[in-house]
C-alpha positions as protocol buffer text, in pm:
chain_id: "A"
residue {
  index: 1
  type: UNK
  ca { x: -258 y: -721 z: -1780 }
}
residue {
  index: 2
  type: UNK
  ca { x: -554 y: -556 z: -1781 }
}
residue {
  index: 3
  type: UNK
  ca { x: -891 y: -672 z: -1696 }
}
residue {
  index: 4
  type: UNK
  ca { x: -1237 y: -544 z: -1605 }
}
residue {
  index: 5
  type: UNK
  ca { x: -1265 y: -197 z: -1517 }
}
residue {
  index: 6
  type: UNK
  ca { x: -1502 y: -186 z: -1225 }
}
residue {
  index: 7
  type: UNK
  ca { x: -1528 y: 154 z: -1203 }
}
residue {
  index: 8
  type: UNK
  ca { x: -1382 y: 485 z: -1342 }
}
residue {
  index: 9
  type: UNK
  ca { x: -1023 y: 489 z: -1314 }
}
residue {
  index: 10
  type: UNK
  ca { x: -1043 y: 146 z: -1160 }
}
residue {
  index: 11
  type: UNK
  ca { x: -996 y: -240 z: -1264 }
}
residue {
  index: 12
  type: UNK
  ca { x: -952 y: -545 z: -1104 }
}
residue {
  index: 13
  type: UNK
  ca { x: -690 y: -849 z: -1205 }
}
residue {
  index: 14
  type: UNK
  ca { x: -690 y: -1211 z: -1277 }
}
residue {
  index: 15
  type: UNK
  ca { x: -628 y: -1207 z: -862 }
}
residue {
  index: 16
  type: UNK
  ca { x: -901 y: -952 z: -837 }
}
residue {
  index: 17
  type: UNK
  ca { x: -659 y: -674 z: -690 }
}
residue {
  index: 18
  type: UNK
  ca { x: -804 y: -382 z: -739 }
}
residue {
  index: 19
  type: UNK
  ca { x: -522 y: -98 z: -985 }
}
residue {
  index: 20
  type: UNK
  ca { x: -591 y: 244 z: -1128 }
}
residue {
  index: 21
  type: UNK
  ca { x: -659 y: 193 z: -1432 }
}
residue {
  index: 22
  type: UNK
  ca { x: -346 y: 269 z: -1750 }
}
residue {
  index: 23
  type: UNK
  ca { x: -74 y: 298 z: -1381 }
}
residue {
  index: 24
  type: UNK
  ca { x: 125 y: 28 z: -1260 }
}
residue {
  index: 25
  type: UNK
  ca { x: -16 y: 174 z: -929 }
}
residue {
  index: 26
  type: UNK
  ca { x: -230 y: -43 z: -714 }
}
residue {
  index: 27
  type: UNK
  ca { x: -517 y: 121 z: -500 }
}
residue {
  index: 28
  type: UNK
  ca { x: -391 y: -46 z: -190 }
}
residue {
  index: 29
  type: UNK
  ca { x: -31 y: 206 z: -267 }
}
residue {
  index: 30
  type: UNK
  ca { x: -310 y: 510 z: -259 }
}
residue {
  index: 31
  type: UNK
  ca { x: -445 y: 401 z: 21 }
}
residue {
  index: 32
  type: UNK
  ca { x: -128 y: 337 z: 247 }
}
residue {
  index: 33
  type: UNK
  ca { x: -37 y: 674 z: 185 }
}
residue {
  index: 34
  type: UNK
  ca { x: -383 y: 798 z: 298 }
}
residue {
  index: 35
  type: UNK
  ca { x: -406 y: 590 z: 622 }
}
residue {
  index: 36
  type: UNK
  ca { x: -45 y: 644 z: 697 }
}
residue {
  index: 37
  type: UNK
  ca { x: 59 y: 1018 z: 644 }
}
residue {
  index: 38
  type: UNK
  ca { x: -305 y: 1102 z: 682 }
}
residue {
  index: 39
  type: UNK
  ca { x: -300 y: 1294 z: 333 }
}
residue {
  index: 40
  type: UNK
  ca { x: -612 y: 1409 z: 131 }
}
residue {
  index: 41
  type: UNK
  ca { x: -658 y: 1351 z: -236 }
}
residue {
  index: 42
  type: UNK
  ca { x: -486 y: 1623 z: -294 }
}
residue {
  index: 43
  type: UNK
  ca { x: -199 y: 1576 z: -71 }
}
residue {
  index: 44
  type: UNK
  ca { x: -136 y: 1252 z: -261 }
}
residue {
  index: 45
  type: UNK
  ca { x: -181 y: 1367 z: -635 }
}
residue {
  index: 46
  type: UNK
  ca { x: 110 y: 1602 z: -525 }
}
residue {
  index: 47
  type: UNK
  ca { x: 349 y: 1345 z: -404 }
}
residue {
  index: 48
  type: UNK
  ca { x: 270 y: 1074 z: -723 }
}
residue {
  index: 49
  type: UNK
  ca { x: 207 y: 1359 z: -1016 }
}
residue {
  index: 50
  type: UNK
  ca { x: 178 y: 1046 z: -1251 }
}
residue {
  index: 51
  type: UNK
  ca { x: -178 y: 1023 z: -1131 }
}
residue {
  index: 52
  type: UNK
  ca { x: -447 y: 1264 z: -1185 }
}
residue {
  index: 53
  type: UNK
  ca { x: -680 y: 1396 z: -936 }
}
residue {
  index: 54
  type: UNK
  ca { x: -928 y: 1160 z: -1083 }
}
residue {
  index: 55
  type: UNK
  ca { x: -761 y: 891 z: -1047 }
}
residue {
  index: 56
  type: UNK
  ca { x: -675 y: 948 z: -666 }
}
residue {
  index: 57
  type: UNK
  ca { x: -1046 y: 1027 z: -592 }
}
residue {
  index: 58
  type: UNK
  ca { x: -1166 y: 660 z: -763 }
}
residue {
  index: 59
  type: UNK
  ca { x: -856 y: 483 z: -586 }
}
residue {
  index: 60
  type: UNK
  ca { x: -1017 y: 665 z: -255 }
}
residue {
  index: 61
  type: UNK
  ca { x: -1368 y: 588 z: -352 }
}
residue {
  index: 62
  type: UNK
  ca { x: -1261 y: 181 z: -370 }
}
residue {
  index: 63
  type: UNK
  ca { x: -1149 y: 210 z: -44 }
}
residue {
  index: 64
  type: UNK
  ca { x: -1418 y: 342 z: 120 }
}
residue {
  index: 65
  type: UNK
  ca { x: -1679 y: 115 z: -75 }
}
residue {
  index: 66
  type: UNK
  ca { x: -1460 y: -215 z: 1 }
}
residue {
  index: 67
  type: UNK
  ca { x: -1326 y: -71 z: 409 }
}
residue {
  index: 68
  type: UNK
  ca { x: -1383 y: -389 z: 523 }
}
residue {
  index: 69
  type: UNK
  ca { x: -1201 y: -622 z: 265 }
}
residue {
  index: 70
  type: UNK
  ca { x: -895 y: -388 z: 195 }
}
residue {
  index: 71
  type: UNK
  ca { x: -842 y: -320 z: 603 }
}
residue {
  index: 72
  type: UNK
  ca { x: -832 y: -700 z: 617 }
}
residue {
  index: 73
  type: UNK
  ca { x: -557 y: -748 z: 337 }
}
residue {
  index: 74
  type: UNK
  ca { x: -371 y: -412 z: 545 }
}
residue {
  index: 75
  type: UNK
  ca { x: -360 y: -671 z: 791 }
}
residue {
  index: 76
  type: UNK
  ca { x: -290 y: -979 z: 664 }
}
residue {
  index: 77
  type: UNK
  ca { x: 20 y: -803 z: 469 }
}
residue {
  index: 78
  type: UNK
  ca { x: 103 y: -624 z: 817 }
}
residue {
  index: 79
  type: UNK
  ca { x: 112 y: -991 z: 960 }
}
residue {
  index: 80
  type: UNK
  ca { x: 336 y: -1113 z: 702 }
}
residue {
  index: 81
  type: UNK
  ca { x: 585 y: -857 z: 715 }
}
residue {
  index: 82
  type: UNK
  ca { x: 618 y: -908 z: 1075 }
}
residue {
  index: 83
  type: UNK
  ca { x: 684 y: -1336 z: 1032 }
}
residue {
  index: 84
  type: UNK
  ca { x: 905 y: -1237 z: 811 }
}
residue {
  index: 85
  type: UNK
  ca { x: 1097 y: -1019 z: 1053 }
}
residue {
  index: 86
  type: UNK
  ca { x: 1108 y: -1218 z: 1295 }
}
residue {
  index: 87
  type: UNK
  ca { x: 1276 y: -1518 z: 1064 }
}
residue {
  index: 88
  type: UNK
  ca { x: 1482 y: -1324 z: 965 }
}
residue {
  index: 89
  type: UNK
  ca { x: 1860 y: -1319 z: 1089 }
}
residue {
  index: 90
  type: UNK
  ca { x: 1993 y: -1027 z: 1214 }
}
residue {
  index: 91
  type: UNK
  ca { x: 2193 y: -792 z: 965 }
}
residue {
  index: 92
  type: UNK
  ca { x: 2589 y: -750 z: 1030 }
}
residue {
  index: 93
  type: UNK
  ca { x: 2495 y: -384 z: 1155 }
}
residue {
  index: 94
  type: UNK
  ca { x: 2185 y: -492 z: 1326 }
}
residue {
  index: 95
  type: UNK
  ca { x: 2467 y: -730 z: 1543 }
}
residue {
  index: 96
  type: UNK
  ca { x: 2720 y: -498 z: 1581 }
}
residue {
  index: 97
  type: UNK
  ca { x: 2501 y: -212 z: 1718 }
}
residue {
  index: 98
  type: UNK
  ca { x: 2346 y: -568 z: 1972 }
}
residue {
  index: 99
  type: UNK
  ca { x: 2697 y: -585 z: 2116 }
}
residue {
  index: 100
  type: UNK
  ca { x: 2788 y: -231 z: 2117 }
}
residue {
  index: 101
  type: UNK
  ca { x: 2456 y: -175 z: 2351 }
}
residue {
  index: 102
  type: UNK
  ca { x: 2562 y: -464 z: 2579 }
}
residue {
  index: 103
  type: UNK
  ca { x: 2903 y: -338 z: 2581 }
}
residue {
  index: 104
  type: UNK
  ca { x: 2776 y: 23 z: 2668 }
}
């Protein structure tokens, strides 16, 4: 659901999570990619065509005007992934391959 538009290309929802605007893409998604594979604006239009150049650039733009905020949620979602690893079990495979290294 759509909400105030904060900036070209860019709105906010009822949670205040920032999403390109008309996408179901969230800036955070742009971003990852960014940080991660270390691509440009280009780089990224070319690997999610559903989003203009424009839109890249504004999801970029966020970012960089809100570093300290969105490296904070990076974290706190890194954090929770890795709780959640750790409860969980291990898969069947994730066992077998376990007791094929201690057999080896």
């Amino acid at each position: 659901m759509k909400t105030d538009a904060i900036l070209p290309h860019v709105r906010l929802d009822e949670q205040g999570r920032p999403w390109i605007d008309d996408t179901n893409v969230k800036v955070i998604e742009v971003v990852l990619d960014h940080l991660a594979y270390g691509w440009n604006a280009e780089a990224i239009q070319e690997n999610h065509p559903h989003l203009s150049l424009a839109q890249v650039y504004a999801a970029l733009a966020w970012y960089y005007d809100h570093q300290a905020e969105m490296d904070a949620e990076i974290e706190r979602q890194e954090e929770r992934l890795q709780a959640l690893r750790a409860a969980a079990a291990p898969s069947p495979l994730q066992r077998r391959l376990a007791a094929l290294r201690r057999g080896a």
